[in-house]
C-alpha positions as CSV (number, residue, x, y, z in Angstrom):
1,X,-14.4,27.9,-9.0
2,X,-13.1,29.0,-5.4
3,X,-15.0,26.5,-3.8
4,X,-13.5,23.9,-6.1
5,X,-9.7,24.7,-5.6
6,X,-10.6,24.4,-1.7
7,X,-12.5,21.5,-1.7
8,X,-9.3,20.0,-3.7
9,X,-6.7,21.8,-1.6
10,X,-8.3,20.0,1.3
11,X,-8.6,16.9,-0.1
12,X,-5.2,16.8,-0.8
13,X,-4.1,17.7,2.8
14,X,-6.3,15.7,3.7
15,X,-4.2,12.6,1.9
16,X,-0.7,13.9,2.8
17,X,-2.3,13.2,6.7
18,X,-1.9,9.4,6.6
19,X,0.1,7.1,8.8
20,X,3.5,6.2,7.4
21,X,3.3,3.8,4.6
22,X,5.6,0.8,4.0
23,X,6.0,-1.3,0.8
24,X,5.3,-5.1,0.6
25,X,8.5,-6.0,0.7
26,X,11.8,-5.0,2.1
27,X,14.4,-4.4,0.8
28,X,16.8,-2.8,3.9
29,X,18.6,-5.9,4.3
30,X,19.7,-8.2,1.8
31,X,18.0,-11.5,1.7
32,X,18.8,-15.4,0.0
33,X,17.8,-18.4,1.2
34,X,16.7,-21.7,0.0
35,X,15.8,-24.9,1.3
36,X,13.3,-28.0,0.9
37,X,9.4,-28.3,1.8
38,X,10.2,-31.6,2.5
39,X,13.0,-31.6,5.3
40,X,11.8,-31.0,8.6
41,X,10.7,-28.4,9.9
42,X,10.3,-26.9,6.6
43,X,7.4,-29.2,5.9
44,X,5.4,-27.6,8.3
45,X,5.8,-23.9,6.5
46,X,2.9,-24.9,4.0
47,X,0.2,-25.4,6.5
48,X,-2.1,-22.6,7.3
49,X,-0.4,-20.7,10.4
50,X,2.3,-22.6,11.2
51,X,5.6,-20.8,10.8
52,X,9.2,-21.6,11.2
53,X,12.3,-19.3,12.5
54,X,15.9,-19.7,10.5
55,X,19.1,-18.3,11.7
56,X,22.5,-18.6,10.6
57,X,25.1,-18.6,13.3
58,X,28.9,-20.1,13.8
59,X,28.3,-21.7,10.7
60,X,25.4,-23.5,11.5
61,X,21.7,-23.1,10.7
62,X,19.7,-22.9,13.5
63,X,15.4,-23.3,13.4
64,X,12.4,-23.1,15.5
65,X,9.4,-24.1,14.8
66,X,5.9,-22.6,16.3
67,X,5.7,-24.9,19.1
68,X,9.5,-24.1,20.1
69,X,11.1,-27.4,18.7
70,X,14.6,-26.2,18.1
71,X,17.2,-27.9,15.6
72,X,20.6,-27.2,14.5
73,X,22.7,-28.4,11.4
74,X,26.0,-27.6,10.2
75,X,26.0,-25.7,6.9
76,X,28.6,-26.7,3.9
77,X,31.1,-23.4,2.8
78,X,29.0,-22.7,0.1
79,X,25.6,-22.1,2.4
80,X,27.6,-20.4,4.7
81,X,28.4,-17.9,2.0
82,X,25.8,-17.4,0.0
83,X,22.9,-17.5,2.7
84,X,21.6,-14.0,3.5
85,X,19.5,-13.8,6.2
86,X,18.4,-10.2,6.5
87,X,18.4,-8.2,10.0
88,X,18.5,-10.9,12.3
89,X,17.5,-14.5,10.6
90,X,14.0,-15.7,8.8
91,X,10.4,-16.2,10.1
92,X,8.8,-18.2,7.2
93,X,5.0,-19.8,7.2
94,X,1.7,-19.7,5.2
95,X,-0.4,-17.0,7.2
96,X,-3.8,-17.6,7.4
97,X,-5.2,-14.4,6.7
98,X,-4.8,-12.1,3.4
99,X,-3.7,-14.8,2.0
100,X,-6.3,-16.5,-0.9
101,X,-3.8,-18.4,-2.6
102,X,-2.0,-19.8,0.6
103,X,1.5,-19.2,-0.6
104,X,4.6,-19.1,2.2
105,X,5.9,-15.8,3.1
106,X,8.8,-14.4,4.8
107,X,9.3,-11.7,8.0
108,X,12.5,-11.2,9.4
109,X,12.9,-12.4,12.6
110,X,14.8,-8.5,13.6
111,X,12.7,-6.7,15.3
112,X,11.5,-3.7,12.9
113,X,11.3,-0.9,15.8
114,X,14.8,-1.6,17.3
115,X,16.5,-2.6,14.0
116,X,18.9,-4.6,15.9
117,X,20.2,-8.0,15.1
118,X,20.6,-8.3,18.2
119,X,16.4,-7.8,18.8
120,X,15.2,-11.2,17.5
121,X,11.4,-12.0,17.6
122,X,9.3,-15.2,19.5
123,X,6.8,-16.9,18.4
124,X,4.0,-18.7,19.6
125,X,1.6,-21.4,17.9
126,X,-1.2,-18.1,17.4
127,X,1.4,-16.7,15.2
128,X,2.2,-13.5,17.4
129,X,5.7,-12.6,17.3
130,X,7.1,-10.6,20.2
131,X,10.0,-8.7,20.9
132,X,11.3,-8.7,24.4
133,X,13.4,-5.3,24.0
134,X,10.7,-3.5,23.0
135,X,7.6,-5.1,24.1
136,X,6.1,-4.5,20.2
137,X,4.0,-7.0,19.4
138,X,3.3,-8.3,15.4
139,X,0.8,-11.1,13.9
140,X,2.0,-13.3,11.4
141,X,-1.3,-14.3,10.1
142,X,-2.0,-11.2,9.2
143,X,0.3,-9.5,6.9
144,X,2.6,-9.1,10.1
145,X,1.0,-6.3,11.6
146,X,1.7,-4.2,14.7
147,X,-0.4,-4.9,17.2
148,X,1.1,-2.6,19.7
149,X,0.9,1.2,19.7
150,X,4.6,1.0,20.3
151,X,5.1,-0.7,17.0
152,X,3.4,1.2,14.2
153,X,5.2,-0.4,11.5
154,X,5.0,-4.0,10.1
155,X,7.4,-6.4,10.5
156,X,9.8,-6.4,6.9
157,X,8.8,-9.0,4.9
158,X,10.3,-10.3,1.9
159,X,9.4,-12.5,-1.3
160,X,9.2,-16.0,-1.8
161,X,9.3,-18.1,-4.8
162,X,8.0,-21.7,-4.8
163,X,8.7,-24.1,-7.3
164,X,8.3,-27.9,-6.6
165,X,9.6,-28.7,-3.5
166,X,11.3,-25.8,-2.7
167,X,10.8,-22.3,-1.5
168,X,13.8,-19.6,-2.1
169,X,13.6,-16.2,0.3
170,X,15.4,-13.6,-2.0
171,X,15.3,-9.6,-2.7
């Protein structure tokens, strides 16, 4: 009987010794956004590994896609009012990895180890976002994990809804 309350006693220290743990999704900053597969760049966001960053600033929505194309459009009253963008703006793609039914998720593009808005990720076309504060490291393929021993937790990601032709980012 001893030998059974130990075994379990140090089992369940055992357990409590993980690394931190994060939910799927985030929900530190709020989040709403919505736009069109169709437009460009958005039509890019549904094909394995290609992702696009969104940012709301002065008004105007401003995007980058993986192979650093930038654009910039002027948002009506209402977008500028109801778009949330989270920490720092939107990174938004179909990873290729963990992914079986290739459905577009969402990171934010704030750095999650400096928590800054101010400490917004790059991108490159291999889907590894980088943050030049910090030097973390994240892959967007995969689930948006650290890839740097300086960046132990993911990136914050957030849920997607796709119906037709249009994805919305909301939590």
């Amino acid at each position: 009987m001893k030998r059974g309350i130990m075994l379990l006693s140090l089992f369940l220290l055992a357990a409590g010794c993980q690394k931190n743990s994060y939910p799927t999704f985030s929900k530190k900053y709020r989040v709403w956004y919505s736009c069109s597969i169709l437009d460009a760049p958005f039509n890019q966001i549904t094909t394995p590994g290609r992702f696009v960053a969104v940012r709301k600033t002065a008004g105007k929505l401003r995007t980058v896609d993986s192979d650093g194309n930038k654009t910039e459009s002027e948002l009506s009253v209402i977008q500028n009012n109801s778009y949330f963008m989270g920490l720092a703006g939107l990174i938004i793609g179909t990873p290729t990895f963990n992914n079986d039914d290739m459905s577009v998720w969402a990171y934010d593009l704030g750095c999650p180890v400096c928590d800054n808005e101010l400490s917004t990720l790059s991108f490159d076309t291999q889907g590894i976002a980088r943050c030049s504060k910090c030097n973390g490291s994240w892959n967007l393929n995969a689930s948006g994990f650290p890839l740097t021993d300086n960046s132990e937790r993911p990136l914050y990601r957030y849920p997607v809804m796709k119906s037709d032709n249009s994805i919305t980012v909301s939590n």
